[in-house]
N, C-alpha and C positions, 0 to 999 in steps of 0.2 A: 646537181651532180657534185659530189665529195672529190676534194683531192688529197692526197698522199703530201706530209710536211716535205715533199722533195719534187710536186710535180713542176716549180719553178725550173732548177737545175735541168729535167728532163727536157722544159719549153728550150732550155739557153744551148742546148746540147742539139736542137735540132729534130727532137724525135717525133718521131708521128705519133699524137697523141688520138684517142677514141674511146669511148666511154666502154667500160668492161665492169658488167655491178654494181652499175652504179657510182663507181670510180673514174675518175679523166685518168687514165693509164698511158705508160710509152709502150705500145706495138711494137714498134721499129726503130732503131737510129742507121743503120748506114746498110740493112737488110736481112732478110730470116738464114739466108745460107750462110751469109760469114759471122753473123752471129752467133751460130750453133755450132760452126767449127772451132770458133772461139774458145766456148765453154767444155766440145769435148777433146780439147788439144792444149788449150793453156789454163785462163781462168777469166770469169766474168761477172758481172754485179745483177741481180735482176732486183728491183725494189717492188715488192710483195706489202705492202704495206695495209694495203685494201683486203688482205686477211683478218680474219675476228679468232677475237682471246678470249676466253673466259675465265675468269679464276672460280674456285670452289674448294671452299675451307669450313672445317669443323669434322668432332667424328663422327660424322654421317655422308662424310664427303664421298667416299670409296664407296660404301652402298647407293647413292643416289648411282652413280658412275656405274656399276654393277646389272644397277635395273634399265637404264639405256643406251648401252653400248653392247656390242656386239661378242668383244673381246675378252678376254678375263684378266681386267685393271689387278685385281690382287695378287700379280707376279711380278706387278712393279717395286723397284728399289727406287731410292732417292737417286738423282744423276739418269733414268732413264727413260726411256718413250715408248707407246705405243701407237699403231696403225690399228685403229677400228671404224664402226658405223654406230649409226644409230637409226637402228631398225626401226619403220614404224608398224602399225595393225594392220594391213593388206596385204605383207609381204615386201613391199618396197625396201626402199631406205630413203631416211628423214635427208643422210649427209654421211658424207664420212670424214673423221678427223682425224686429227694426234693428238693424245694424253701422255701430257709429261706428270712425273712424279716430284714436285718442288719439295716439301718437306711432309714428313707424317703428318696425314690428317690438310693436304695442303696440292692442290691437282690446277694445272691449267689445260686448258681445252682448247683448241688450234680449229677453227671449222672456217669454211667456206665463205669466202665474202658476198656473195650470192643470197648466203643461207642464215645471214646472223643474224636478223632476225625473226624467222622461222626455228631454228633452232634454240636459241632462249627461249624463247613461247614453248617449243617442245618440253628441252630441257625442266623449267619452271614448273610446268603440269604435274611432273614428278617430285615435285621436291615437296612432299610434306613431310621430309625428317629432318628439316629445320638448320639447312648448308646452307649455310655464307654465299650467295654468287653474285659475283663481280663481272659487269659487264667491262671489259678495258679496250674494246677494238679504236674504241675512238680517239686514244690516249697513247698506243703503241704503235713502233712502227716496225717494218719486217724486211731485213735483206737480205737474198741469197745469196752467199759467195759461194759459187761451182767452178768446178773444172777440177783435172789434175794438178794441176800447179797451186789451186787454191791456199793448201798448208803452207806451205814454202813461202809465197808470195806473203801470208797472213800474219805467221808465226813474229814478225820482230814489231806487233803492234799489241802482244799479250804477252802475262806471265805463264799463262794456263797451257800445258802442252799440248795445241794442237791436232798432233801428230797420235795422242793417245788416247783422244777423244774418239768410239768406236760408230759404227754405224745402230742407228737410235740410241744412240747416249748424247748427255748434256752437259756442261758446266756449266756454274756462275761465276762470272769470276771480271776482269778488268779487261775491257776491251778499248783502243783506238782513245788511252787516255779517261775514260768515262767506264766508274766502278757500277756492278752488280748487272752485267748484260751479262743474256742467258746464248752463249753460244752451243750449239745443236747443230750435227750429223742427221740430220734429217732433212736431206735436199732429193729432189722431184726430177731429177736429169738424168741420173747413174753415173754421173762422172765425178763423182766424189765433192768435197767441201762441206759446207756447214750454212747454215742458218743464224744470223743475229736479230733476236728481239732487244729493244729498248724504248725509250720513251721517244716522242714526237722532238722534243728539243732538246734529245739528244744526238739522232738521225744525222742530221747534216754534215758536226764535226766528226764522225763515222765515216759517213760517203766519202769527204775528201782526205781522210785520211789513209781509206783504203785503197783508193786511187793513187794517193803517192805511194804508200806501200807496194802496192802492185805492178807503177809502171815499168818498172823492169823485166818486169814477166809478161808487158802486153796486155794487161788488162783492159777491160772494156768495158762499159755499159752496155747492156740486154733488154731485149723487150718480150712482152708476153707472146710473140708468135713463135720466136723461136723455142721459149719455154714448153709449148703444146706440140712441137714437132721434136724436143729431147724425150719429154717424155712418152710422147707415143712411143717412138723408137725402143723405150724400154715396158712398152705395154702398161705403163700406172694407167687407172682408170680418171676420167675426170668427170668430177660429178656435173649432171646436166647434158650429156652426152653421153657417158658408158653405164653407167647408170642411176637409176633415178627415182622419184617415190615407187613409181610399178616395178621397178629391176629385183627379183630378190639376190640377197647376196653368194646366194649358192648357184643362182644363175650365172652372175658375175665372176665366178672362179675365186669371188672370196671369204669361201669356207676355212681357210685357214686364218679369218679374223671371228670365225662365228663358233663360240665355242658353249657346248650343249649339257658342259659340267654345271654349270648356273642356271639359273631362271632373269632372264631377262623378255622383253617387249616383245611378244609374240614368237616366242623362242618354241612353244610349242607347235604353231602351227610350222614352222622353219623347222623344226623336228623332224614330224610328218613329211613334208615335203625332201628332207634328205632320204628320212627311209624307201617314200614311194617313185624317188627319182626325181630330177626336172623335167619337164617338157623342149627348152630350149638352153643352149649355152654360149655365154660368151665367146668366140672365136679370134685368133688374129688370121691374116693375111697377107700374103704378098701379091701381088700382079704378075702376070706370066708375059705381058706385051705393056711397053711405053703406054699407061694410062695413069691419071688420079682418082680413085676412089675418096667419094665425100661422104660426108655427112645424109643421114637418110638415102642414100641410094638403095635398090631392089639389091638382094643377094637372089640368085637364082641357081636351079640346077641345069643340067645339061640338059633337060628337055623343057625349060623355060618354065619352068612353075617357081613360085617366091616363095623362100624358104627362109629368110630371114633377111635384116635390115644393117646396114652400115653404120657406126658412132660416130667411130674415129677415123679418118684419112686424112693421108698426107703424101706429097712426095718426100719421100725418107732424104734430107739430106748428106747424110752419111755413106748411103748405102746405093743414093739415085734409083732407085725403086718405087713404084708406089707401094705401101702398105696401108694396113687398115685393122680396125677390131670391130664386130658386129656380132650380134646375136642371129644366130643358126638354130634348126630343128639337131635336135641331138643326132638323130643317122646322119645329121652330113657335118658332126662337127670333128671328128677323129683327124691328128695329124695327120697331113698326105694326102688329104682327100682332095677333090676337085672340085671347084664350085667356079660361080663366073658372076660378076658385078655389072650391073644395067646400068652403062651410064649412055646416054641421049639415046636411049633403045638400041643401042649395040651392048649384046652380052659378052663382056670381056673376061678371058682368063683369069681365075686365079688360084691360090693354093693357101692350102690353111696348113700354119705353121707354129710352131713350138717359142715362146717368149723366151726371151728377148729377141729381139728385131736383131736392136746392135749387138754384138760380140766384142768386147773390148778386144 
């Protein structure tokens, strides 16, 4: 098992550590509810480090990028990002990532700690146009500074304006003392902040500096449970659960990363499948009576036949509700409708509803 240059600090801090990817990760330090209020009330750290990077340089960077990704890379400007996948030949998806635009002719790739490497093996397959790729997951580290107070709390540790860095845009610029981190708008919660990649032994003097930075505003250390109960909350999918090599993306509701002006990776048969319809759709949900819906549980209809399957559930902190997101038969995926979740052979209330969960 891999650790993160910081899983020391998470041991001294008390966290509950469990392997997630292959990684020794903090789950927990002091609990998923006051750590999720944390980050959608003030600001809080999650160390994401167990993420993979890839660099890819030369001018054939953007056509590799073109032929497996889902999205249409060639609207990026330097300073910005994209959300896409990387479609494989069945229909599925390999993974889904972010593509940042670093310099012309110059892309880093953000995927899945899970998936990295299944993904270069992917990636690789394609590349005989002769791109530079740089494997860096094992080299960089990744923290998320979320919350509302994030900018505020951050701004007097950069020269780079914060506050005017947009949502998927980036800078490079001097972070926490230590030049050329790529700070990014590109956080997994919906309550705003950013992202810093840097190198492993830079990491550290970062943490504690964003920690004096911030303790005036409360700052905390975060773990990965509450991470999957923010972002449910705001419906992101997460790969391995919402969806997966069999999911296609237009099952997933992420047709608006699958874009049909290009040719890329089985974009054809994803063609076809938009014009002849799906079979089943992503759904979210709420609970209509005090239950949790998990993972793999039966969706059912009101006369008990199974119509589809459970991702994601949680008790919504926020909102004290259970929710959930699962694939449905298309007749029963329409906002409003009624459906009911099997959990120990009690079919419980629930109602399918319109994303996001939370409401700022």
């Amino acid at each position: 098992m891999k650790n993160t240059a910081l899983t020391h600090i998470h041991e001294s801090l008390g966290a509950k550590m469990l392997p997630f990817a292959g990684y020794n990760m903090p789950i927990t330090y002091e609990g998923v509810n006051a750590e999720h209020e944390t980050v959608r009330n003030g600001v809080g750290v999650f160390d994401v480090s167990h993420m993979g990077e890839f660099l890819l340089t030369g001018p054939n960077a953007l056509a590799l990028i073109q032929k497996v990704t889902s999205n249409d890379a060639s609207t990026l400007t330097i300073g910005r990002a994209q959300y896409s996948c990387l479609p494989n030949n069945e229909g599925g998806i390999v993974d889904d990532l972010i593509i940042y635009k670093m310099k012309e002719e110059q892309y880093l790739l953000v995927v899945n700690a899970s998936n990295i490497e299944k993904d270069w093996n992917w990636i690789s397959s394609y590349n005989d146009l002769g791109v530079e790729m740089r494997n860096l997951s094992d080299d960089y580290s990744l923290l998320a500074i979320q919350g509302p107070k994030a900018v505020e709390a951050m701004q007097a540790l950069t020269s780079v304006d914060l506050s005017a860095i947009t949502y998927y845009h980036f800078e490079v610029g001097d972070f926490a003392g230590i030049e050329h981190v790529i700070i990014s708008a590109t956080g997994y919660t919906g309550s705003g902040g950013f992202e810093i990649y840097c190198k492993n032994n830079e990491v550290e003097q970062i943490w504690n500096k964003v920690f004096e930075a911030g303790a005036a505003y409360g700052i905390k250390p975060i773990g990965l449970a509450a991470r999957d109960t923010l972002r449910l909350e705001m419906g992101f999918c997460l790969y391995g659960n919402d969806i997966n090599d069999t999911t296609s993306p237009l099952e997933a509701g992420l047709g608006w990363i699958t874009k049909f002006t290009k040719d890329f990776t089985n974009s054809e048969a994803l063609k076809k499948q938009k014009e002849a319809g799906v079979a089943r759709k992503l759904i979210a949900f709420e609970m209509q009576e005090r239950a949790v819906p998990r993972h793999d549980y039966e969706i059912v209809d009101g006369e008990g036949n199974v119509i589809g399957i459970v991702t994601s559930g949680t008790m919504s902190p926020s909102m004290n509700k259970g929710i959930g997101l699962g694939y449905v038969t298309v007749a029963n995926s329409a906002v409003d409708s009624d459906i009911f979740i099997r959990i120990r052979k009690n079919d419980v209330p629930a109602k399918v509803v319109k994303l996001p969960f939370y409401k700022k």
